[in-house]
VEXMIRO-12688 format. One line per field, with one value per residue (C-alpha): residue in three letters; x, y, z. Coordinates in pm, 1 decimal. Layout:
BEGIN
bamar	c(ALA / ...)
x	c(X / ...)
y	c(Y / ...)
z	c(Z / ...)
//
This chain:
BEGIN
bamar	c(UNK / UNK / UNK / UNK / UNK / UNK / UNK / UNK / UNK / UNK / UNK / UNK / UNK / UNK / UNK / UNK / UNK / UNK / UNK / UNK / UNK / UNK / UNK / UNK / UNK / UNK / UNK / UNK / UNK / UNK / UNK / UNK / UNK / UNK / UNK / UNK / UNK / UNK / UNK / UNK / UNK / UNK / UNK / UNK / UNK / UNK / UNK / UNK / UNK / UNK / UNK / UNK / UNK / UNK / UNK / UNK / UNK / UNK / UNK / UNK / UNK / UNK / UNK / UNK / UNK / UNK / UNK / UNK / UNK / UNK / UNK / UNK / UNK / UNK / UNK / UNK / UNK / UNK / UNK / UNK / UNK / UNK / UNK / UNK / UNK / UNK / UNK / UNK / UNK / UNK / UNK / UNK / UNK / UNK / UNK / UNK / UNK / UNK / UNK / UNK / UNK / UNK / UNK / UNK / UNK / UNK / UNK / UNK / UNK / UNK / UNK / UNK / UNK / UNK / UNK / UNK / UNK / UNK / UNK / UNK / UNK / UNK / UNK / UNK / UNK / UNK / UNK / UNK / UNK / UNK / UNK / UNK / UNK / UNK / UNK / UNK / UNK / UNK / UNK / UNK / UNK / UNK / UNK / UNK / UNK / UNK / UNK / UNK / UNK / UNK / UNK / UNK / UNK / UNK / UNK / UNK / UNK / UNK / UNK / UNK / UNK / UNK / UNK / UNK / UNK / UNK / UNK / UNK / UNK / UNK / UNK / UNK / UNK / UNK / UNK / UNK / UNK / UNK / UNK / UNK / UNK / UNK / UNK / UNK / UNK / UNK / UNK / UNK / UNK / UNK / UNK / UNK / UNK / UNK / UNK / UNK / UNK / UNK / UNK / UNK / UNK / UNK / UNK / UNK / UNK / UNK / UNK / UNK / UNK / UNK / UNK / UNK / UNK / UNK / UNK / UNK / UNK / UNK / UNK / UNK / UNK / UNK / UNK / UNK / UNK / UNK / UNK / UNK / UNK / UNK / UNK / UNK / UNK / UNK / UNK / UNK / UNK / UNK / UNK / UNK / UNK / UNK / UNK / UNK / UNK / UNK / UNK / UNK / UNK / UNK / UNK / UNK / UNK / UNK / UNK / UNK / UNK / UNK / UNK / UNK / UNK / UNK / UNK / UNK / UNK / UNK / UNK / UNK / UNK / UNK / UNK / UNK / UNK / UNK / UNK / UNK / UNK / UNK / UNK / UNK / UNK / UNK / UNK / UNK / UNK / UNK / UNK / UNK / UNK / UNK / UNK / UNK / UNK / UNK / UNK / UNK / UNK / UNK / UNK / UNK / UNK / UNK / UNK / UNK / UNK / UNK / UNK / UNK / UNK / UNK / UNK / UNK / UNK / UNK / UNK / UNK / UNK / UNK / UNK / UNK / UNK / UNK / UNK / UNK / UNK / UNK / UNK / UNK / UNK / UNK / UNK / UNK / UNK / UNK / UNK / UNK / UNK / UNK / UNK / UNK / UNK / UNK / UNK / UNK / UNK / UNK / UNK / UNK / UNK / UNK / UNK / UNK / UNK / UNK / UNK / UNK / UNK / UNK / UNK / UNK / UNK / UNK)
x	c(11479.6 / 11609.5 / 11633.6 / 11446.8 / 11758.4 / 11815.4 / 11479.6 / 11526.6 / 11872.3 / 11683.3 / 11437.1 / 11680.2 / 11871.9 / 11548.8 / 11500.9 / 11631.5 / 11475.2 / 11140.4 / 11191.6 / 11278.6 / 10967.5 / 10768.4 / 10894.2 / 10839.1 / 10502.4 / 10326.9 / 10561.5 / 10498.7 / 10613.7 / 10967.5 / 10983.0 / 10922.9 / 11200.2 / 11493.9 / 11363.2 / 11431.9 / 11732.0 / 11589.9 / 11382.2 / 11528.0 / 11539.5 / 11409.1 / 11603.3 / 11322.0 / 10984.4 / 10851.3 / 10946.5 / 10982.3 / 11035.9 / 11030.8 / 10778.9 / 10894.4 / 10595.8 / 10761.2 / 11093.4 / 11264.1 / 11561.0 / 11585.8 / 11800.3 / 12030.5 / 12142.8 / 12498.2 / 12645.6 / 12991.4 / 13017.9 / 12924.9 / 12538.6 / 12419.8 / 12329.1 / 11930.8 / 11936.6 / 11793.2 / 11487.9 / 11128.5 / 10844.8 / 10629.8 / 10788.6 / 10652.1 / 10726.6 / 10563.8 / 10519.9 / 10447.9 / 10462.5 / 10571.3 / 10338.0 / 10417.2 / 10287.4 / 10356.5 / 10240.3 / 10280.0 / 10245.4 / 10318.2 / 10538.1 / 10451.8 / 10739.8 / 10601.3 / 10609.4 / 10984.1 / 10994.1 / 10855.8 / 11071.9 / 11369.4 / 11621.9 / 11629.5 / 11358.1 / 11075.6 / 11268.1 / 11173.4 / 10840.8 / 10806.9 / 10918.1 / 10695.7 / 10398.2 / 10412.3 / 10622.8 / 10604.3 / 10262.8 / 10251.5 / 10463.0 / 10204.3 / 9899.6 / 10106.4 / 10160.4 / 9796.9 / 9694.6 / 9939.2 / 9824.1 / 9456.0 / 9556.3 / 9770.2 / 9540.3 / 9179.2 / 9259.1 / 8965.3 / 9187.8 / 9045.1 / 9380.9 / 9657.5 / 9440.1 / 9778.7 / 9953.0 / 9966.3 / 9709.8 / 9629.8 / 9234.4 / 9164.4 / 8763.9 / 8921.8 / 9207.1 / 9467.6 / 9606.3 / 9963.1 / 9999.7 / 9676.7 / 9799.9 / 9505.6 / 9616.7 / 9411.9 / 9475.5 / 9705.7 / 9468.0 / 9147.5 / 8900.0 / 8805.4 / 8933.2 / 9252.1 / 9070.4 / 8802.6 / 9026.6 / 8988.8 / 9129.1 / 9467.4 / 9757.7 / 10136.4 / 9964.0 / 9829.1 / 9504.6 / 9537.5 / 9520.6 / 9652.3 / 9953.2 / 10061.4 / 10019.9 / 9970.9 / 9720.9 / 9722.9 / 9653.0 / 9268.5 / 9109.6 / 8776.6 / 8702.4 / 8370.6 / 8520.1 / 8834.2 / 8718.3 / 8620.5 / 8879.5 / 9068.4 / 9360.0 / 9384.6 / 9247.0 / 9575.7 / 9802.9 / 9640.7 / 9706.5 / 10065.0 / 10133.6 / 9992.8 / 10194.7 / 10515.2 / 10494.0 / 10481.8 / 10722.3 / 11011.5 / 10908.9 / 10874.9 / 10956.4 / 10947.9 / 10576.4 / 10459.0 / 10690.2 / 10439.2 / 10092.0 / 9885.7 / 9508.9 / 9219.8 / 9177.1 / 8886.1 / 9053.9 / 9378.2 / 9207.9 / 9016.2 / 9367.4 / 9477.2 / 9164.4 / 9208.2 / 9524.5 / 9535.8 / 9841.0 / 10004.7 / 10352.9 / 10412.3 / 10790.5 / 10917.3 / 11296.2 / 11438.2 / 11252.2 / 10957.7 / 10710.4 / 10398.1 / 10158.0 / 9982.3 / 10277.1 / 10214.0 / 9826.7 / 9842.1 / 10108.1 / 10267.9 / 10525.6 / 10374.7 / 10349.7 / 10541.5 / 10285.0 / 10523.8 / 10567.9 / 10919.3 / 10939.3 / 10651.4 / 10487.2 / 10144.6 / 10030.2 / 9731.0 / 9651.2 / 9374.1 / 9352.0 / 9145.1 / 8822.6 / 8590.8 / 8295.3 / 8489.0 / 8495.3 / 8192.8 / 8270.6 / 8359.0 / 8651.0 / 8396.0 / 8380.9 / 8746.9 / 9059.0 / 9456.6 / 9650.6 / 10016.8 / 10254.6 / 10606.1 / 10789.5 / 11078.6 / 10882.0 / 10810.7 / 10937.6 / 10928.0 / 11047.8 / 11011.9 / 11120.0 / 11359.0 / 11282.2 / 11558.1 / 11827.0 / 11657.3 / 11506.4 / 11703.8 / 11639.3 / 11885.7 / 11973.4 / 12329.1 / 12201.5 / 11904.4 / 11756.4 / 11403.1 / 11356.5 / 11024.0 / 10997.9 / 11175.3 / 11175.5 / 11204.8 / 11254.4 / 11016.5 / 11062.8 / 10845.6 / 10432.6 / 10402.1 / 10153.6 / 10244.6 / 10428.4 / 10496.9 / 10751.8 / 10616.0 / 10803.9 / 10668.0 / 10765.5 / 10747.4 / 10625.3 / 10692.6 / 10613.4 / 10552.4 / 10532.5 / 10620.9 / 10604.1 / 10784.0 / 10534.5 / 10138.2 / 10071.3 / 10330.1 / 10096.9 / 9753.2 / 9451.1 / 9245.6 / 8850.8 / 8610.0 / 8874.0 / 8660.7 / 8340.4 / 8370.3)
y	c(7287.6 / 7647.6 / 7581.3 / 7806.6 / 7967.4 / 8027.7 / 8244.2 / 8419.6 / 8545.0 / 8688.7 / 8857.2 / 8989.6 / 9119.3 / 9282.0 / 9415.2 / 9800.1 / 9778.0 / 9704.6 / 9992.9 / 10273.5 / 10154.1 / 10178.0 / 10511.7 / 10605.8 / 10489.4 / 10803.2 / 11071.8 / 11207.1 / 10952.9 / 10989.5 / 11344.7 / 11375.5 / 11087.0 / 11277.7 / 11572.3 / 11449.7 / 11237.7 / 10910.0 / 10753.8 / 10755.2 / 10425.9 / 10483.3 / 10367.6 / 10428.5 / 10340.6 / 10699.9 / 10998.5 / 11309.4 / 11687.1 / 12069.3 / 12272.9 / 12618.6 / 12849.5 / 13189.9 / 13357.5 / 13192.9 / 13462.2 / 13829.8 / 14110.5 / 14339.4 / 14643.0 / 14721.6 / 15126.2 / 15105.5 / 14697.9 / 14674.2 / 14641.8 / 14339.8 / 14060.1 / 13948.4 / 13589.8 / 13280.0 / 13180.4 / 13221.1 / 12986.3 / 12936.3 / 12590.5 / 12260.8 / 11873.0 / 11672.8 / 11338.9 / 11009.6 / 10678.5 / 10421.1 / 10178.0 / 9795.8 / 9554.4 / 9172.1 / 9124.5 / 8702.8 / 8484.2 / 8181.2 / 7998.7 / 7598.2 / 7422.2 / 7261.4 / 7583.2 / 7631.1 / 7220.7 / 7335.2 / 7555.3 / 7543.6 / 7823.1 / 8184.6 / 8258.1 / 8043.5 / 8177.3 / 8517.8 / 8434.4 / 8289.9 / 8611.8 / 8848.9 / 8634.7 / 8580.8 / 8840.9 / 9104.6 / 9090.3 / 9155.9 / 9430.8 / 9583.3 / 9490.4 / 9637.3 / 9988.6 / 10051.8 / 9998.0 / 10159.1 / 10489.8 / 10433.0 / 10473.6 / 10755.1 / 10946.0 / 10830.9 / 10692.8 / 10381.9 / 10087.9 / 9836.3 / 9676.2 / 9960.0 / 10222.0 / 10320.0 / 10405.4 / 10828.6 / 10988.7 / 11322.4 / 11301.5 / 11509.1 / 11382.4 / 11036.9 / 10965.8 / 10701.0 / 10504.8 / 10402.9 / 10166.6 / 10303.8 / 10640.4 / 10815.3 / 11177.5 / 11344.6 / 11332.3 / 11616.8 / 11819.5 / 11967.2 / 12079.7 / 12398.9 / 12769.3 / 12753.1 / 12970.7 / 12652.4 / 12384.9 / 12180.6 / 11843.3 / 11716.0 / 11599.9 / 11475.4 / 11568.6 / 11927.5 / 12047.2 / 12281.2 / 12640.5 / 12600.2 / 12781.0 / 13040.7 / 12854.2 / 12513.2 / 12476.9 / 12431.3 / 12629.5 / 12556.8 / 12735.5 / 12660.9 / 12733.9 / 12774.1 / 12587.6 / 12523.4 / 12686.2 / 12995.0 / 13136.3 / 12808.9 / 12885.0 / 13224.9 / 13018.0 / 12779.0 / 13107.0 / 13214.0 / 12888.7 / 12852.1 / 13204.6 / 13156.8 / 12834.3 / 13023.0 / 13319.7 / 13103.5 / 13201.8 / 12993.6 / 12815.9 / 13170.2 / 13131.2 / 12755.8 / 12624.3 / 12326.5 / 12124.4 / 11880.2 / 11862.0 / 11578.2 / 11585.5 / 11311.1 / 11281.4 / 11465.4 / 11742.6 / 11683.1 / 11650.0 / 11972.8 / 12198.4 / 11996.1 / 12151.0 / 12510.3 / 12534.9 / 12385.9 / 12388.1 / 12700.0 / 12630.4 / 12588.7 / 12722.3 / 12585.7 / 12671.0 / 12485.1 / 12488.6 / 12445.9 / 12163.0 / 12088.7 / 12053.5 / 11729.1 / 11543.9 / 11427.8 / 11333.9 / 10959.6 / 10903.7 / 10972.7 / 11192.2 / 11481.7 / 11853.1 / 12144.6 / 12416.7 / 12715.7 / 12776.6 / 12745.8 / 12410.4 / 12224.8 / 11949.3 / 11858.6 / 11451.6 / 11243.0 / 11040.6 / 10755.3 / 10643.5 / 10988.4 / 10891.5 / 11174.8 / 10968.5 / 10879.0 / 11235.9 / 11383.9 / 11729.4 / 12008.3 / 11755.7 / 11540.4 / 11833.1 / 11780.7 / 11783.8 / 11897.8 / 11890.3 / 12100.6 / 11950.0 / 12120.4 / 11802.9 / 12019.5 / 12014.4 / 11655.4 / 11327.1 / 10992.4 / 10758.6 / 10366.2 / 10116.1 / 9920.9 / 9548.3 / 9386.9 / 9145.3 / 8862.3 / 9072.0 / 9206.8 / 9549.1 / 9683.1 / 9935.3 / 9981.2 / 10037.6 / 10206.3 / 10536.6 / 10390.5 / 10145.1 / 10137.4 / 9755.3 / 9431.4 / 9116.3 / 8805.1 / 8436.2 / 8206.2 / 7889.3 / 7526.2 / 7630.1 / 7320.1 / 7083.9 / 7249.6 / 7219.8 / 7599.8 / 7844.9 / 8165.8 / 8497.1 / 8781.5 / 9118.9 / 9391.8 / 9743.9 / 10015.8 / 10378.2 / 10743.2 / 11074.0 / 11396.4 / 11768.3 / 12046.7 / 12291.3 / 12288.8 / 12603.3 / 12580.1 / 12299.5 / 12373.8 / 12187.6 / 12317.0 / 12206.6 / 12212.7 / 12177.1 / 11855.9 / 12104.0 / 12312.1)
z	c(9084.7 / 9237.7 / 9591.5 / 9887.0 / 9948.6 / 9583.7 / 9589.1 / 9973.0 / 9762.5 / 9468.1 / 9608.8 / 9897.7 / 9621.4 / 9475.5 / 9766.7 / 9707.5 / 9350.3 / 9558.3 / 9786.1 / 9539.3 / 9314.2 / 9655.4 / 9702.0 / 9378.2 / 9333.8 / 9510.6 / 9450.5 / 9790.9 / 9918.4 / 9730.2 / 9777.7 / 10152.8 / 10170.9 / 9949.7 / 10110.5 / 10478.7 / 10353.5 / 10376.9 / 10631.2 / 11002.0 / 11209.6 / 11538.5 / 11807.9 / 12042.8 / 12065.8 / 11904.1 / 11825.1 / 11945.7 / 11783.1 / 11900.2 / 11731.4 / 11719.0 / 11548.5 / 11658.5 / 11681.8 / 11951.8 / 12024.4 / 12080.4 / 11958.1 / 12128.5 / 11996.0 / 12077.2 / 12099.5 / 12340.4 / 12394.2 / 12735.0 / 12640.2 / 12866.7 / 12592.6 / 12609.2 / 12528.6 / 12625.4 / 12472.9 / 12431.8 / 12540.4 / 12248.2 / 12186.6 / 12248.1 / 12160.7 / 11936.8 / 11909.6 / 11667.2 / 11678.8 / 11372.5 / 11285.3 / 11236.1 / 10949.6 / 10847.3 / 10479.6 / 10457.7 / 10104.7 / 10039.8 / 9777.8 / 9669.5 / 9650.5 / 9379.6 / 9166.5 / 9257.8 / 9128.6 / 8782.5 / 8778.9 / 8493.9 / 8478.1 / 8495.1 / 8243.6 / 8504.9 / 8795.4 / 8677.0 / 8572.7 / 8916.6 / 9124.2 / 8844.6 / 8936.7 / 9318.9 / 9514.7 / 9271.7 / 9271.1 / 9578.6 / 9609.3 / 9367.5 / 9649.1 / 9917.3 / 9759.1 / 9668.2 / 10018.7 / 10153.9 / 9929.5 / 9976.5 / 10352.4 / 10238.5 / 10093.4 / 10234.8 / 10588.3 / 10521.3 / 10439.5 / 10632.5 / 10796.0 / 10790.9 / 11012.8 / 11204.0 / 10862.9 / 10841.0 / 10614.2 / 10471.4 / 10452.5 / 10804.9 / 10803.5 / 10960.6 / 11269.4 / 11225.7 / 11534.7 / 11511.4 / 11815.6 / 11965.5 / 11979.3 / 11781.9 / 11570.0 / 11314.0 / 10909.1 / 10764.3 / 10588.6 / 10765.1 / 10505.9 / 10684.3 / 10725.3 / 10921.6 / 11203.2 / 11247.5 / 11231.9 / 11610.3 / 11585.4 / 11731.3 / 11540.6 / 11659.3 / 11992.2 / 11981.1 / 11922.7 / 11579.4 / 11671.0 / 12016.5 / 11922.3 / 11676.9 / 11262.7 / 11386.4 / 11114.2 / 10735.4 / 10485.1 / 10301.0 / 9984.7 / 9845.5 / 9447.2 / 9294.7 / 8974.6 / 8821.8 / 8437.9 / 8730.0 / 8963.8 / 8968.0 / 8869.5 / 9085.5 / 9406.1 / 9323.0 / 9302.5 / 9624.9 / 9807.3 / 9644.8 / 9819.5 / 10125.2 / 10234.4 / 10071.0 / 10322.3 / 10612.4 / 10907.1 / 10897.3 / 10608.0 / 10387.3 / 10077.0 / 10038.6 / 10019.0 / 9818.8 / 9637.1 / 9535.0 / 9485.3 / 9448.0 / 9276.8 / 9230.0 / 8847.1 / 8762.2 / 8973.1 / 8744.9 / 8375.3 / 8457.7 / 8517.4 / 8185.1 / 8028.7 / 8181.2 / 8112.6 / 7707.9 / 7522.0 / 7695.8 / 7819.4 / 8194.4 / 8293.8 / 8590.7 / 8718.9 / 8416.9 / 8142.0 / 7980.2 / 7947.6 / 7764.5 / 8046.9 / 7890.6 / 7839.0 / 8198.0 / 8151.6 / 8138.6 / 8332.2 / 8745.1 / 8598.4 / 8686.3 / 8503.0 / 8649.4 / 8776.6 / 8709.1 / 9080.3 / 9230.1 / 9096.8 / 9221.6 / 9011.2 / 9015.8 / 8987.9 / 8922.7 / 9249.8 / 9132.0 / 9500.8 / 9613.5 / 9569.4 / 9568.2 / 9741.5 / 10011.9 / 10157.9 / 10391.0 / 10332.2 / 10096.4 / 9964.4 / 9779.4 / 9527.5 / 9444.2 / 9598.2 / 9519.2 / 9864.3 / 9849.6 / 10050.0 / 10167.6 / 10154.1 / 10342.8 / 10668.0 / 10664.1 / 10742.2 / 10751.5 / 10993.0 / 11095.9 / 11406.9 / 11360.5 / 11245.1 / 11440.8 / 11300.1 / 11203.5 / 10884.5 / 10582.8 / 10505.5 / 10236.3 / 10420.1 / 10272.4 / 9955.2 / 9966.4 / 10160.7 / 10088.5 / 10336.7 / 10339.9 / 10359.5 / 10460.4 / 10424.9 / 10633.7 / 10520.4 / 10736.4 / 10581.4 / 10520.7 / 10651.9 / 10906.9 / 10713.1 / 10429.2 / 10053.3 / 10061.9 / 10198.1 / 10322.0 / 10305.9 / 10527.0 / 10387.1 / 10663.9 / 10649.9 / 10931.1 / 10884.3 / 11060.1 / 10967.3 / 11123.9 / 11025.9 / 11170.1 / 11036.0 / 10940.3 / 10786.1 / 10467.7 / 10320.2 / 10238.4 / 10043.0 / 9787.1 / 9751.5 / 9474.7 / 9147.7 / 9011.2 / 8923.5 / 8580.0)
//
């Protein structure tokens, strides 16, 4: 029989596989991680940013040298802040399946059934938290849905997107109430039906997050749609070819996959997200939804899990989980292994990401 250690190996040697199929599994998530360079390890508690929505320095124009120099700095700058938040995901192992087992072959079998399986339950609650804020036991995980809070460690901020004009948005997120300084909002566009002005209301959007301050020019890299949302831009826009930077691409070769079809704007890609569900919204986002995210002013970071845990971090810039060996249950014929999740979010800007309502009507 493959002894417990035999197993903890495996699966720590899975363990970077695990976390770029994580990563990989929403491709926000992946994008906002190679966009930010991986995901930081706190060495504090939270964290803590500037947010900088104006010019911060002034000019002086110089005729014979001796000009005295205006400098220092402006005032319209303030710190943000966000907390991690910190999960324990446990399942068991009977020893009498690792007994059974009889080479590699059952070995495998053994991992495909058990802990891989579970990787699998972890990353669709993870995204339903993601995407609706509602999963029932990861409320501190970020979301975008702005109809709900989240609570990492008790600290309670508002969801991304606010489904309003940015001039109405009110709630508070990473500490500041949106509007209470110059673009601390995101951007918000409401169609009447995608076979109507939807794809000029996506044009609009995709403009309006690219002329953004410090962020001009940039705008969505990625945006993410429920699937009646998705189907109906499949519809509207046929068989015509979509050209990104590179080349082009026949827009339904992404349709029944989470590959993604390039939207012909600066490189962005567009994917199917099954986990927004259109009747969990109270407002104007229950008529569809396709959020545009500039994964170059975002994020992610986690707290450390300590030593005790193996992490992969020398081989992987996704460490979105660990894992931790704890052993024979007491009373038990089973080992449990505990994989363990920590994650935050931060954005430097608001207003260069922007959600669009009403794309699942026709």
């Amino acid at each position: 029989m493959p002894s417990q250690e035999t197993l903890v190996s495996v699966l720590q040697d899975l363990l970077p596989s695990y976390n770029d199929t994580f990563s990989k599994f929403n491709p926000a998530f992946q994008k906002i991680t190679e966009a930010g360079g991986g995901i930081e390890d706190l060495e504090s508690t939270h964290k803590e940013w500037i947010l900088v929505s104006s010019d911060p320095g002034r000019f002086t124009e110089i005729q014979t040298s001796f000009e005295r120099i205006n400098g220092g700095r402006t005032q319209d700058s303030r710190r943000a802040n966000a907390w991690p938040s910190f999960y324990t995901y446990a399942v068991d192992i009977g020893l009498q399946d690792l007994r059974k087992a009889r080479g590699k072959r059952d070995m495998g079998q053994l991992i495909k059934s058990i802990p891989e399986r579970s990787l699998v339950g972890i990353m669709e609650a993870v995204e339903q938290q993601f995407c609706m804020g509602n999963h029932p036991q990861l409320g501190g995980l970020p979301t975008l849905n702005g109809e709900v809070n989240y609570s990492p460690e008790g600290h309670t901020t508002q969801g991304i997107f606010e489904f309003a004009a940015p001039e109405s948005q009110t709630g508070t997120i990473f500490g500041h109430a949106r509007n209470s300084f110059q673009g601390w909002h995101t951007q918000y566009e409401a169609m009447s039906a995608m076979d109507q002005d939807g794809l000029r209301t996506i044009r609009t959007m995709n403009r309006k997050c690219a002329n953004q301050g410090a962020a001009g020019m940039a705008g969505p890299k990625i945006w993410l749609a429920d699937g009646v949302s998705f189907d109906n831009y499949l519809e509207v826009t046929g068989d015509r070819v979509i050209i990104n930077d590179k080349q082009g691409s026949d827009p339904q070769a992404g349709q029944n996959s989470r590959e993604g079809i390039p939207m012909g704007y600066n490189g962005a890609m567009l994917y199917n997200t099954p986990a927004f569900n259109l009747a969990g919204f109270s407002g104007t986002a229950i008529d569809g939804i396709m959020v545009g995210l500039d994964c170059s002013e975002a994020a992610f970071f986690r707290q450390r899990t300590g030593e005790g845990e193996f992490d992969g971090k020398d081989e992987s810039k996704h460490k979105f989980l660990s894992l931790r060996d704890r052993g024979l249950q007491p009373g038990t014929d089973a080992i449990r292994t505990e994989y363990l999740l920590s994650l935050g979010l931060m954005m430097n800007q608001l207003r260069s990401s922007g959600a669009i309502v009403g794309s699942a009507l026709r």
